[in-house]
N, C-alpha and C positions, 0 to 999 in steps of 0.2 A: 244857143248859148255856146256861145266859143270858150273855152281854159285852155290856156298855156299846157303846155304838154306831163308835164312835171306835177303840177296840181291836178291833174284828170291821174297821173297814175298813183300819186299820192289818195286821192279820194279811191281810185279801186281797190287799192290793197288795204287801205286802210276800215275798208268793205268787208275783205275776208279778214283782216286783222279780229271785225266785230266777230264776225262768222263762231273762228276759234274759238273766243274768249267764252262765249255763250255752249259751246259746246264741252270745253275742257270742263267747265264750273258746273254743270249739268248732270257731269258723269256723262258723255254722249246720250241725254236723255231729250236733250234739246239738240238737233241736227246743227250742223254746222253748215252742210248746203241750204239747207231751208231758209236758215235765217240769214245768206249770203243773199241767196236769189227771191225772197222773199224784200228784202232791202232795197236791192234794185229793180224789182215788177213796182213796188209802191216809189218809188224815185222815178219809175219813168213812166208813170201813168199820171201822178202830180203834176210834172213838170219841172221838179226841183232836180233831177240828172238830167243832163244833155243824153236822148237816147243813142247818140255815136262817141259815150265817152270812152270804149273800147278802144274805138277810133282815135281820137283823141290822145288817151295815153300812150298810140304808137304801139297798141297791144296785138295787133288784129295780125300783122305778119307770125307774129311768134304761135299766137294761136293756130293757124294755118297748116304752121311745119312739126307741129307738136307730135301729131297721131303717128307719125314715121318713128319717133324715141320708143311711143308710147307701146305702140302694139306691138313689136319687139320686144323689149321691154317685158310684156307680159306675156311673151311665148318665154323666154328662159327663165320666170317661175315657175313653171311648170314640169310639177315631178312625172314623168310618165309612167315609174315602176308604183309611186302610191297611188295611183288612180286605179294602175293596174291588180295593185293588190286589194283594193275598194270597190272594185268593178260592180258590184252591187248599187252602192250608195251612186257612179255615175252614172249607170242606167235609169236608176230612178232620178236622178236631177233632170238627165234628158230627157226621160216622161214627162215629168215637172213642166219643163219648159213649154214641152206642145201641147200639154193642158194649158197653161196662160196661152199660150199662138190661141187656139180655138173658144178659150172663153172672151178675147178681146176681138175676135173676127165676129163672132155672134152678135157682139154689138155695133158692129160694121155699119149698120143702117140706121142707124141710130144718133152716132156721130160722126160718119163719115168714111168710106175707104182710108182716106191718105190720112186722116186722124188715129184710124184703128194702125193702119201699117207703120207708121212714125212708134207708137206705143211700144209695137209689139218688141221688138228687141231691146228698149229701155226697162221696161218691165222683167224682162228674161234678166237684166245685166245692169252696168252701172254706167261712169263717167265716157269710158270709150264708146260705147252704141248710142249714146244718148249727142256725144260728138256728131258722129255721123250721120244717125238720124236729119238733127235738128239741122244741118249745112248742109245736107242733102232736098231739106222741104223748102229753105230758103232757096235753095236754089231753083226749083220749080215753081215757087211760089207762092207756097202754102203757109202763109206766116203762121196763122194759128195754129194748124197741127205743129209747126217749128215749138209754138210758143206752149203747147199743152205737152210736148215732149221735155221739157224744160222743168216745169211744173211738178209733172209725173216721178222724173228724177228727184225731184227735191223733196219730195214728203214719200216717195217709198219706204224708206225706213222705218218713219211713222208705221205706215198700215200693215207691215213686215214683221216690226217687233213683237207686237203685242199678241197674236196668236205664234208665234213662237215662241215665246216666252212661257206661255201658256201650257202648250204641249209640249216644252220643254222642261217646265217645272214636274206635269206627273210623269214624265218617261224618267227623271231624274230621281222620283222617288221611290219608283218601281228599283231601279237599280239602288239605289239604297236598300228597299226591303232585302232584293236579293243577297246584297253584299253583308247583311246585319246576319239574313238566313244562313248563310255560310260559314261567316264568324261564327256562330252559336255552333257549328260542329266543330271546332276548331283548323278551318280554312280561311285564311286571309287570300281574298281574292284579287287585292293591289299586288301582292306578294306575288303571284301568281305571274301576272300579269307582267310585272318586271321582269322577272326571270325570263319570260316571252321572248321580249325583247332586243337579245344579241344577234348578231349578224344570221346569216341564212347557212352558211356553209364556213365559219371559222378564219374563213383565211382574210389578209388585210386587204382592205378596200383600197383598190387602182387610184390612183392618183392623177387626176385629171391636171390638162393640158394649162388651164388658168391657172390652179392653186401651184404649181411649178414653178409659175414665171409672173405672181399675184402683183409683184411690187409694179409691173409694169401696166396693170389695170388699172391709171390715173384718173383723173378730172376730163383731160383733153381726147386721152385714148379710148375712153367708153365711148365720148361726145362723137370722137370719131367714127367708130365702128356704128355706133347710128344711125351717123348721116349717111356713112355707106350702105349699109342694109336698104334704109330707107328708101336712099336713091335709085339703089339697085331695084325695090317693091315697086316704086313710084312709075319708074321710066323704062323700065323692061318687062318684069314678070305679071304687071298687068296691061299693061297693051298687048302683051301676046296672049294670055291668057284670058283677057277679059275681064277677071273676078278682080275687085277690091284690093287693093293695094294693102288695105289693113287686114287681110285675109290674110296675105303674104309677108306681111311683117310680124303675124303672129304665127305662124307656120315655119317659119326661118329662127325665130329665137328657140323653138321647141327643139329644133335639129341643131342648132349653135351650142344649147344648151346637153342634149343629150351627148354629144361629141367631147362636151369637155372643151370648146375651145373659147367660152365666154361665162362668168361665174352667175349666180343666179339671183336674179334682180339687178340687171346690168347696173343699170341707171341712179338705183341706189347704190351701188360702190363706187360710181363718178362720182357719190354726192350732189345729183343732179334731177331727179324725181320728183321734187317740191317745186322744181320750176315749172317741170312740164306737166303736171297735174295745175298749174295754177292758170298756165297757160289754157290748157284744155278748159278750163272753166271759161274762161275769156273768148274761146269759140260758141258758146252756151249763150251766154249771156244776151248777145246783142237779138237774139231771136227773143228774146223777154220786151223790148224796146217797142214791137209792131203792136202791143196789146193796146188798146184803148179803155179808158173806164168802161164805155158799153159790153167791153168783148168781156172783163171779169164775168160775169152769171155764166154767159157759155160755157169759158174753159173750166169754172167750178163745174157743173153742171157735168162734163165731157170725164172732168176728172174723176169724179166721183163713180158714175158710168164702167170706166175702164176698170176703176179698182174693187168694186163691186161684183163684177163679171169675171176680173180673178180669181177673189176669193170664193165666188159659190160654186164656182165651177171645182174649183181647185177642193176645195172639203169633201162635194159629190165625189170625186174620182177616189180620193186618199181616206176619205170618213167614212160615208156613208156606203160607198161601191168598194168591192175586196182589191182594191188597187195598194191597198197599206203591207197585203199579203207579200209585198215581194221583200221586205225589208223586216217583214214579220212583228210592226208595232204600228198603230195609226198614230199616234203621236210623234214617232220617228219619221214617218213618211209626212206626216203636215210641216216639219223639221227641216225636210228635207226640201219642201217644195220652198216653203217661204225664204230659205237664203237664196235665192234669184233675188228677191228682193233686198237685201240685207248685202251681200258681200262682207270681205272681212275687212276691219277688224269686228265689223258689228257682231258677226257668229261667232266669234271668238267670246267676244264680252258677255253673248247670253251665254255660254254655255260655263261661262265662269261664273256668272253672276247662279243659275239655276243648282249649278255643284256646291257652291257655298252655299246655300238656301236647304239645301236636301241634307249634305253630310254633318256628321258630329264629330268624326275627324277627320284629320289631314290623310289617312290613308282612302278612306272613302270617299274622300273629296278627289282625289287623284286617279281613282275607280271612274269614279261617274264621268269624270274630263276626258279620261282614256276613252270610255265610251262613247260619248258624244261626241266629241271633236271630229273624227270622221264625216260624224252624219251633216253635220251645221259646217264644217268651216270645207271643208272639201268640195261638197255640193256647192257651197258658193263661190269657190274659188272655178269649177267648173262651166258656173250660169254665167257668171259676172266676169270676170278673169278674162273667161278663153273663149266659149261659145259663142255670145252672146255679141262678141265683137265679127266674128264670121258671119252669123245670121242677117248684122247691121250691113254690112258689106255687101250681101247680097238682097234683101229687101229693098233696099234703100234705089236700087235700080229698079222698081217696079214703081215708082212712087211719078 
């Protein structure tokens, strides 16, 4: 089925347009991926989408050049002094992570090498691994595992949320006990906590090289700086080095960023971030298109597999096994592990949604956020953010 260029992009965005609306109206309780690429698995296993309507709307180039903004992009979010003063909480994300690596290799035989190896960095992370992955199987071949990697990504959050929520509701009210404990001898522990907070050594904070010269951080000047990086990643630093080009684009915004000479979240101060994340989608998608009605049972089947062998693995190590020890709470450390799956805003939203739930007031509510936040939104800014895109970069050559 052929459409005009204009009505194929009208019908895709009009796809995420549903996406949104399902997900704003929800409270994010209902995914906004899921039911973007849930849309289009059921549209193109019908019949009722043209499975090349990527193609179609002239999508596919833009998808292609995305991961150069992208991974960039999400090197100059990255703080490397709060990691550094969290170093706790990143060590345990990275444990985190090579528990999921080892509980999705375990079921290697079960549904596959290049099925298990597709997973494993989407699982660790989000939209960018899950890119790479899925264009990476397509291109050796592997449509299914393309197409279970797709999958995976879209209902993560689902099987993410709920036991962190979970173990974030009683670590939330453990700190509530504490904080009410304290009060009663007359110590406000928010109080505390604020005063904390002022600089490390008094004197004013160095004024980097962007916020100097911010007015000239435009639309076209981010777009630019970009494509240069990008190109620079693409066409030199991995042909000589070999590794992933998204390796190098997240590796260079970290050093762009710590220098001061690009502000943080480039791509959101172009006002240009919601292209390339839509874009990025539009790489995802067309690996949904190879599924046939038969192949459905498998990839439930595969799916179910993979995220089953996360979580039991992941509980034995953090729950059951004294791996919880290093972070000194099992609830914090299951916290810890599950935002691999979640990214932010998701960690952010439980750990607001668990502070409201626990406190009786706004100083204790501000307690508990203080506390958590590290553990849930840092860890996943870690999994999903930064690692997890390195790890896709180099798996994905094994594949």
């Amino acid at each position: 089925m052929e459409l005009p260029w204009y009505v194929a992009m009208a019908i895709v965005l009009g796809i995420f347009m549903i996406g949104d609306i399902c997900g704003l109206s929800t409270g994010a309780k209902l995914s906004s991926v899921f039911v973007i690429f849930m849309i289009f698995l059921a549209g193109f296993v019908s019949g009722v989408l043209p499975k090349d309507i990527i193609a179609q709307a002239r999508l596919t180039q833009v998808g292609q050049i995305c991961m150069a903004f992208m991974t960039f992009n999400m090197g100059t979010s990255m703080n490397v002094k709060q990691l550094v003063k969290e170093w706790k909480i990143l060590v345990m994300s990275c444990f985190a992570m090579v528990v999921a690596f080892i509980g999705v290799i375990a079921v290697s035989p079960i549904i596959g090498m290049d099925s298990a190896l597709v997973s494993i960095p989407i699982v660790n992370g989000g939209i960018l691994a899950t890119q790479i992955m899925t264009e990476g199987a397509l291109a050796k071949g592997a449509t299914m595992a393309a197409a279970l990697g797709a999958v995976i990504f879209a209902i993560q959050k689902f099987v993410g949320t709920i036991p962190a929520s979970i173990c974030g509701r009683k670590e939330a009210k453990a700190l509530s006990d504490e904080f009410r404990s304290s009060l009663a001898k007359g110590i406000n522990l928010w109080e505390v906590e604020a005063e904390g907070t002022t600089g490390d050594d008094g004197k004013p904070a160095k004024v980097p090289f962007w916020k100097k010269h911010e007015k000239y951080y435009t639309a076209y000047v981010t777009l630019g700086i970009g494509a240069i990086v990008g190109g620079l990643c693409a066409q030199t630093l991995a042909k000589i080095t070999g590794l992933n080009y998204a390796i190098w684009g997240i590796v260079l915004g970290v050093i762009c960023n710590q220098l001061g000479i690009v502000p943080p979240n480039l791509m959101d101060k172009g006002k240009s971030s919601g292209v390339w994340m839509m874009a990025c989608f539009c790489s995802i998608i067309p690996s949904l298109g190879n599924v046939s009605l038969s192949d459905l049972a498998t990839l439930l089947f595969q799916t179910i597999v993979v995220f089953a062998a996360v979580l039991v693995v992941t509980f034995l190590v953090f729950y059951v096994l004294p791996g919880w020890k290093f972070v000194g709470s099992k609830n914090l450390a299951i916290g810890v592990a599950m935002a691999q799956l979640l990214g932010f805003p998701a960690t952010m939203l439980i750990v607001n949604e668990v502070a409201t739930a626990a406190a009786e007031t706004e100083d204790e509510k501000n307690y508990i956020v203080k506390k958590l936040t590290p553990a849930f939104v840092i860890s996943g800014f870690v999994s999903v953010s930064t690692l997890s895109g390195i790890i896709a970069g180099v798996v994905v050559g094994f594949l």
